[in-house]
C-alpha positions as CSV (number, residue, x, y, z in Angstrom):
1,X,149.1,74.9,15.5
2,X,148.7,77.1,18.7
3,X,146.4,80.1,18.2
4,X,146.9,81.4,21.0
5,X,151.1,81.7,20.4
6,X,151.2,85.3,18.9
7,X,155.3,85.8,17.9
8,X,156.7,89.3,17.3
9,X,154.6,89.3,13.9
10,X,153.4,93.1,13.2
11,X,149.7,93.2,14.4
12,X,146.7,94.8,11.9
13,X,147.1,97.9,14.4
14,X,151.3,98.6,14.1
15,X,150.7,99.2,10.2
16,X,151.2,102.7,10.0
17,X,148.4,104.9,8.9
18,X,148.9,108.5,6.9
19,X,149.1,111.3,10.0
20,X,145.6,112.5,8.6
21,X,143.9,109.5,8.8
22,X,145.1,108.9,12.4
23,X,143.8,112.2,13.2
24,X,140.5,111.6,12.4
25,X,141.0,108.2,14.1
26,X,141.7,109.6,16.9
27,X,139.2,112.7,16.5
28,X,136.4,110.1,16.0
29,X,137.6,108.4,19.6
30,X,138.1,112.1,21.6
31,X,134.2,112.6,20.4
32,X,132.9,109.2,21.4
33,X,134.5,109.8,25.0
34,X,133.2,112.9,25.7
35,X,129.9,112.2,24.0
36,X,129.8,109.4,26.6
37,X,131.1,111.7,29.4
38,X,128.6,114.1,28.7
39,X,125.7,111.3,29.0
40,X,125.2,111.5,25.1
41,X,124.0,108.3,24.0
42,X,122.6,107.6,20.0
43,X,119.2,107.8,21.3
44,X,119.6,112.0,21.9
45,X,121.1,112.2,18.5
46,X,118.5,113.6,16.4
47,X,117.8,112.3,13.0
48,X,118.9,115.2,11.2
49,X,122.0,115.6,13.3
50,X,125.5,114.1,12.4
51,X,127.4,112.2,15.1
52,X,130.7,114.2,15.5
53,X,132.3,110.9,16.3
54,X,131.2,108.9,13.4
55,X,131.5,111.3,11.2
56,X,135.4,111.2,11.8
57,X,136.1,107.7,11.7
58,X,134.1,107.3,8.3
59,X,136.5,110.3,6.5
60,X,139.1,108.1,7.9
61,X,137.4,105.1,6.3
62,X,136.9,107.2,2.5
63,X,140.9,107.8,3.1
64,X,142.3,104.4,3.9
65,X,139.5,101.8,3.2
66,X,141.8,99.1,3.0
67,X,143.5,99.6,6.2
68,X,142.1,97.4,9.0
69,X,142.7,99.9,12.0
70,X,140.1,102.4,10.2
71,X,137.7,98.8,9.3
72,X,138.2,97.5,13.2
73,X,137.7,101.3,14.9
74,X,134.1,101.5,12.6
75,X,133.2,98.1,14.1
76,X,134.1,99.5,17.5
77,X,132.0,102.5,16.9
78,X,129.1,100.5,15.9
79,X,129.3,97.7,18.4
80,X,129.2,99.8,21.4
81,X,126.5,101.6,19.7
82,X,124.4,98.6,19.9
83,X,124.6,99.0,15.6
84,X,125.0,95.7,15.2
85,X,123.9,95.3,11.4
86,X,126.3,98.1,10.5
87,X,128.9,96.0,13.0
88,X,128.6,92.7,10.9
89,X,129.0,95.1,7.8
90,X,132.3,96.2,8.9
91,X,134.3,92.5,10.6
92,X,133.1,91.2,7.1
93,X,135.4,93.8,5.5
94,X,138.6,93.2,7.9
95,X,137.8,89.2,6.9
96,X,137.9,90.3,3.3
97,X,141.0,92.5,4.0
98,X,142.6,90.0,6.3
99,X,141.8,87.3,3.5
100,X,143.3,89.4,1.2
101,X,146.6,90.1,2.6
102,X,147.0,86.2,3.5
103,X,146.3,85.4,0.1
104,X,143.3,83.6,0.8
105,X,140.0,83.2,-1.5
106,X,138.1,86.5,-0.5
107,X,134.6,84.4,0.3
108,X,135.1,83.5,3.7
109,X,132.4,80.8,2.6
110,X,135.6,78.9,0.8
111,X,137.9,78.9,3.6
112,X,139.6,75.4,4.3
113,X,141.6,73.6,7.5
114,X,144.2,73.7,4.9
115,X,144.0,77.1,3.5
116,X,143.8,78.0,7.5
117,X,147.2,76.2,8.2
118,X,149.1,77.5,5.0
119,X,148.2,81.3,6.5
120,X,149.1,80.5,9.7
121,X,152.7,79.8,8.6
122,X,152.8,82.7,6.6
123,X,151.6,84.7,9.3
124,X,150.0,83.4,12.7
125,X,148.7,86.5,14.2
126,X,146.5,87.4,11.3
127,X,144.8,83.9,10.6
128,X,144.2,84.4,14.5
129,X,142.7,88.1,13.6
130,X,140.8,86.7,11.0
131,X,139.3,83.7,12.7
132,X,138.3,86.1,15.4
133,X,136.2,88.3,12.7
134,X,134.6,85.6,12.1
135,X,133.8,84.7,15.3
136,X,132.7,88.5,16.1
137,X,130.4,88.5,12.8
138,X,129.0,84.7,13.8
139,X,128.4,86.4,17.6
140,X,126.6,89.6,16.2
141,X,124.6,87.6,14.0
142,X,122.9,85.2,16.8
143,X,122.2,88.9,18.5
144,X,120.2,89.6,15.5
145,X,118.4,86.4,15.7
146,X,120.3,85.4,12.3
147,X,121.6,81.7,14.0
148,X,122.2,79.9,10.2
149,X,124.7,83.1,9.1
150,X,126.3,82.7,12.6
151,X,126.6,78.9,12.0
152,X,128.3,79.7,8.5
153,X,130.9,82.1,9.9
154,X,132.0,79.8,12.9
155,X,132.4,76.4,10.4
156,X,135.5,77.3,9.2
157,X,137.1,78.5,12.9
158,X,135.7,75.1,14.2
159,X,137.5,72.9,11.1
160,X,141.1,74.6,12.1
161,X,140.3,75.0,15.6
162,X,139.9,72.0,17.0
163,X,141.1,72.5,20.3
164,X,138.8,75.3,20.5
165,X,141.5,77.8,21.6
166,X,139.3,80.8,20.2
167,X,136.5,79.2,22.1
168,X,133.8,78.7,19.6
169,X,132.2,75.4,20.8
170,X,130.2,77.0,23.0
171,X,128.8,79.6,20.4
172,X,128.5,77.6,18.1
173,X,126.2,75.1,20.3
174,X,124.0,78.2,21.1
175,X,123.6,79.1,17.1
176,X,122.5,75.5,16.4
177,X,119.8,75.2,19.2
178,X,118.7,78.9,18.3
179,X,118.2,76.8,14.8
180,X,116.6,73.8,16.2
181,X,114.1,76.1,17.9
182,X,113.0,77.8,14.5
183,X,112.8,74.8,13.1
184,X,110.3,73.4,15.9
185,X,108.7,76.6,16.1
186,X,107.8,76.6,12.4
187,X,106.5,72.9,12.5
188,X,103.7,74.5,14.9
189,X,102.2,72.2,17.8
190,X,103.8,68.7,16.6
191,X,106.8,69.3,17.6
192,X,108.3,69.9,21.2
193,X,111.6,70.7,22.0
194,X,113.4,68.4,24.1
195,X,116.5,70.3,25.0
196,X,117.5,73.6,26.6
């Protein structure tokens, strides 16, 4: 199968949303710009304060929780607010969603080569949207110094992608020497690592 052959399959995105919840989609994004414009960042937010632009996109989120423009506009938000826990939080709900509407077991942790290819014929640009959740999770994980999660996310991509067209191997490589390291680390002075 070619994952990188996207046909004119209806992306997450062209699902219409209720006019509401795309206004407060696209309140939440009007905010973030000029909250960036202005020189704004999270760190001049005070703790008591509400950011405007979050505060949008999660009354979008209470509205249409099931609707994966709302789940991938929260993981925007959080990514390029270096909220990278909250981030993880939110491509683990458009892998449950995405699971869900390819009929797939909702624990990613189940997902086989062959329950990959059966979604890909039912619908080839979602598998591909789902595989790269993963991938986004697995990348946001090593950030937070969690290699063994990432490693767990990116098995299943790596079992149906074996010609690497979502370019894992490289990822994956760097979550499994992050792992050797702990591992030498923790066996204290005995141990030196070889590689790197």
């Amino acid at each position: 199968m070619d994952l990188l052959d996207i046909s004119d399959e209806a992306m997450y995105f062209e699902t219409p949303l209720p006019t509401e919840v795309q206004q407060l989609l696209d309140e939440g994004g009007q905010r973030y710009r000029s909250q960036a414009l202005d020189g704004s960042s999270e760190d001049d937010l005070e703790l008591t304060s509400v950011d405007s632009a979050e505060w949008a996109l999660l009354r979008a989120y209470l509205k249409a929780p099931e609707h994966l423009s709302v789940t991938v506009a929260l993981y925007r938000f959080f990514y390029y607010r270096h909220r990278y826990a909250e981030a993880v939080m939110m491509a683990d709900r458009a892998i449950l969603l995405s699971s869900r509407q390819l009929g797939l077991s909702e624990d990613w942790r189940q997902l086989t080569a062959g329950d990959l290819e059966q979604a890909a014929e039912r619908s080839m640009s979602s598998t591909r949207f789902l595989l790269l959740a993963l991938k986004g999770a697995a990348w946001l994980l090593l950030r937070q110094d969690q290699p063994q999660a990432a490693i767990e996310r990116l098995t299943p991509i790596r079992a149906f992608d074996q010609k690497d067209q979502l370019g894992t191997t490289e990822l994956l490589s760097w979550a499994e020497n992050a792992v050797r390291r702990e591992e030498v680390a923790s066996a204290g002075d005995n141990v030196h690592l070889l590689i790197d």
